[in-house]
C-alpha positions in Angstrom: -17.8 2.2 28.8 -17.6 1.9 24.5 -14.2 1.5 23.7 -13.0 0.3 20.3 -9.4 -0.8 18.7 -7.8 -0.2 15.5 -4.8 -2.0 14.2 -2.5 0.4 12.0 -0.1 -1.6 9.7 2.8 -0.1 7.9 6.3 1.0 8.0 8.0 4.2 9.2 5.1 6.6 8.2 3.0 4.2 10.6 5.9 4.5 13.3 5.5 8.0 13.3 9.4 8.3 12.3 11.0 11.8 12.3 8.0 13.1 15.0 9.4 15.5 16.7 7.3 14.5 19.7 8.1 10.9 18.8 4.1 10.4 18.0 3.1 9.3 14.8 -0.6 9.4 13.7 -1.8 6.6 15.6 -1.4 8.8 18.7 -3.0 11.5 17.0 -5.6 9.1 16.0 -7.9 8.3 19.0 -8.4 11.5 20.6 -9.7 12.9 17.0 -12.2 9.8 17.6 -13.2 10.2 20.7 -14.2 13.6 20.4 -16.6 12.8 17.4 -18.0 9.5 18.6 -17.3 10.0 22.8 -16.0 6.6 22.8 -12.6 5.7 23.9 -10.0 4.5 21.1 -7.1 3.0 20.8 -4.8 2.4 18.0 -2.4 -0.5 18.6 0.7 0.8 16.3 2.8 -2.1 14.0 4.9 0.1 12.2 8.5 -0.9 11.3 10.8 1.5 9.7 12.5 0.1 6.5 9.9 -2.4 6.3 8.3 -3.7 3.0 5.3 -5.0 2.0 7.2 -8.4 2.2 8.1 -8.5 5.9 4.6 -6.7 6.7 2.9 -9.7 5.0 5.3 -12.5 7.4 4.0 -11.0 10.6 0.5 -10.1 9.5 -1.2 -13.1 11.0 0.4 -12.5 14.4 -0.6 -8.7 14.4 -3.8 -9.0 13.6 -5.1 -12.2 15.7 -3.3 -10.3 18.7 -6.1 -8.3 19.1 -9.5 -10.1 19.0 -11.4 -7.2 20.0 -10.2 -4.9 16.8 -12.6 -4.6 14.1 -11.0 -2.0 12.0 -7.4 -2.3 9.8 -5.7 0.5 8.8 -3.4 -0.4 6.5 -0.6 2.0 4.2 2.7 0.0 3.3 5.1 0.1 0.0 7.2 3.4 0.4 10.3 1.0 1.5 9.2 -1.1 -1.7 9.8 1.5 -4.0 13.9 1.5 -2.9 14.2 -2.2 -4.4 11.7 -1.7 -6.1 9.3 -4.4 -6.0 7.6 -6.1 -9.1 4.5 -4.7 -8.9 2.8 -8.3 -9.0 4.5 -9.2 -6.1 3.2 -6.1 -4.3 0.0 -6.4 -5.2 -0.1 -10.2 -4.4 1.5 -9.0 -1.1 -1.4 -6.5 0.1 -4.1 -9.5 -1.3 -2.3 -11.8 0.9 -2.5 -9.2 3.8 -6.6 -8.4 3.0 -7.4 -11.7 3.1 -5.4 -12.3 6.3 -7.6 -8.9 8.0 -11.1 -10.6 5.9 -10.2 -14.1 7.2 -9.8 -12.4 10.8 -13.4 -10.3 10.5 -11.9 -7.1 10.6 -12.3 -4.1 7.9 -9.9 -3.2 6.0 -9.2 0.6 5.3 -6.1 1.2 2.6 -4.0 4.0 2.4 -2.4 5.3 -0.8 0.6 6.2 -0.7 1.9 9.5 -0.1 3.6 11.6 -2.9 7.4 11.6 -1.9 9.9 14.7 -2.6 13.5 14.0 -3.7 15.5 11.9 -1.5 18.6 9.9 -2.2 17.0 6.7 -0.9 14.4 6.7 -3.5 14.9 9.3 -6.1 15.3 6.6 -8.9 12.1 5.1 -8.6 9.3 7.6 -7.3 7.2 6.3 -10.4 6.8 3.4 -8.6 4.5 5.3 -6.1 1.9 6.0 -8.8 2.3 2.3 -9.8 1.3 1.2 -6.0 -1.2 3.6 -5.7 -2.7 2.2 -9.1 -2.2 -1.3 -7.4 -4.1 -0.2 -3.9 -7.2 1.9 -6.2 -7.4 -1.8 -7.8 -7.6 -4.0 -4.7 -10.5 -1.3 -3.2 -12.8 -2.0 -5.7 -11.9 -6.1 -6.3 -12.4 -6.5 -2.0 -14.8 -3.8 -2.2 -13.0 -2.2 1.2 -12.4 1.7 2.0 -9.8 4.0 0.7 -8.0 6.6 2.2 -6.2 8.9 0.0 -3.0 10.6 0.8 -1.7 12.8 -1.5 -1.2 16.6 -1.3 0.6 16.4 2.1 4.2 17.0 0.4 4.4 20.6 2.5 4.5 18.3 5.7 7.3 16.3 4.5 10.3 16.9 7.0 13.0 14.8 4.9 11.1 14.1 1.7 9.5 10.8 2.9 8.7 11.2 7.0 6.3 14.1 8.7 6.2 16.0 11.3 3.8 16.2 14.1 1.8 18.4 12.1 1.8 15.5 9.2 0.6 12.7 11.1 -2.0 15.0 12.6 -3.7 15.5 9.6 -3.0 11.8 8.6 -4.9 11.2 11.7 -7.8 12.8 10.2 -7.7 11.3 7.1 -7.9 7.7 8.6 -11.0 9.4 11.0 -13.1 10.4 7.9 -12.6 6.5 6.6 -13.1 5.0 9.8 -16.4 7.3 10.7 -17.8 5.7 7.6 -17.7 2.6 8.6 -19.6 3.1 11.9 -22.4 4.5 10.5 
């Protein structure tokens, strides 16, 4: 039997958070895999809502090492930093730290821009900061010469203006697939 693992690293749009079928897209992940490739997937899921680039980087090591197996890292965090906000040379030094942790480990690394976010009291006075990050993850793709995945255009699945629905995270889900397909050919 082929089976292969992929560790997803974020915050709540990792979780899956406002699902209605409390899924997220690393449920919606594997089985979009498995029907290209006929290999089993799975997608071991460390999201934390609220979370920042900050805390992600603290429990990074511990994440990633839990799973020897895993050869793939998909990785989308910094909507939470865009409440504070972050200095942006803290985030960036934040997703190097967390690259090098995933290189150090053997695994490849596939970033995720961030999505485009519709009003929402939370973070209504710093959405520029999302087209800062994004500039910041564009940047580290080509320095660590690693995959992309883009995420913007999905605004219509936004449920509150930050989270998706099921429909969201689906085609999330097939976003990462594209990136990860590359890298098994």
């Amino acid at each position: 039997m082929i089976w292969n693992e992929v560790i997803c690293l974020g915050d709540s749009l990792t979780y899956g958070a406002r699902d209605e079928y409390e899924r997220s897209y690393t449920s919606e992940l594997p089985p979009i895999l498995e029907k290209i490739t006929n290999e089993i997937w799975i997608c071991h899921n460390y999201g934390i809502n609220g979370e920042t680039s900050s805390n992600l980087l603290r429990r990074s090591w511990r994440n990633v090492s839990s799973h020897p197996q895993a050869k793939i890292v998909c990785l989308m965090i910094g909507t939470n930093d865009t409440k504070l906000p972050t200095p942006s040379e803290i985030y960036r030094d934040n997703l190097r730290q967390i690259i090098n942790i995933c290189k150090i480990q053997k695994k490849f690394v596939i970033l995720g821009t961030l999505p485009t976010l519709k009003l929402n009291p939370n973070y209504r006075h710093n959405l520029e900061y999302i087209d800062i990050y994004n500039t910041i993850v564009r940047e580290l793709v080509k320095e660590n010469k690693i995959e992309i995945c883009e995420f913007d255009n999905l605004e219509s699945y936004l449920v509150d203006g930050v989270h998706f629905g099921n429909e969201g995270y689906k085609k999330i889900a097939e976003i990462w697939s594209k990136s990860i397909l590359k890298l098994q050919e």
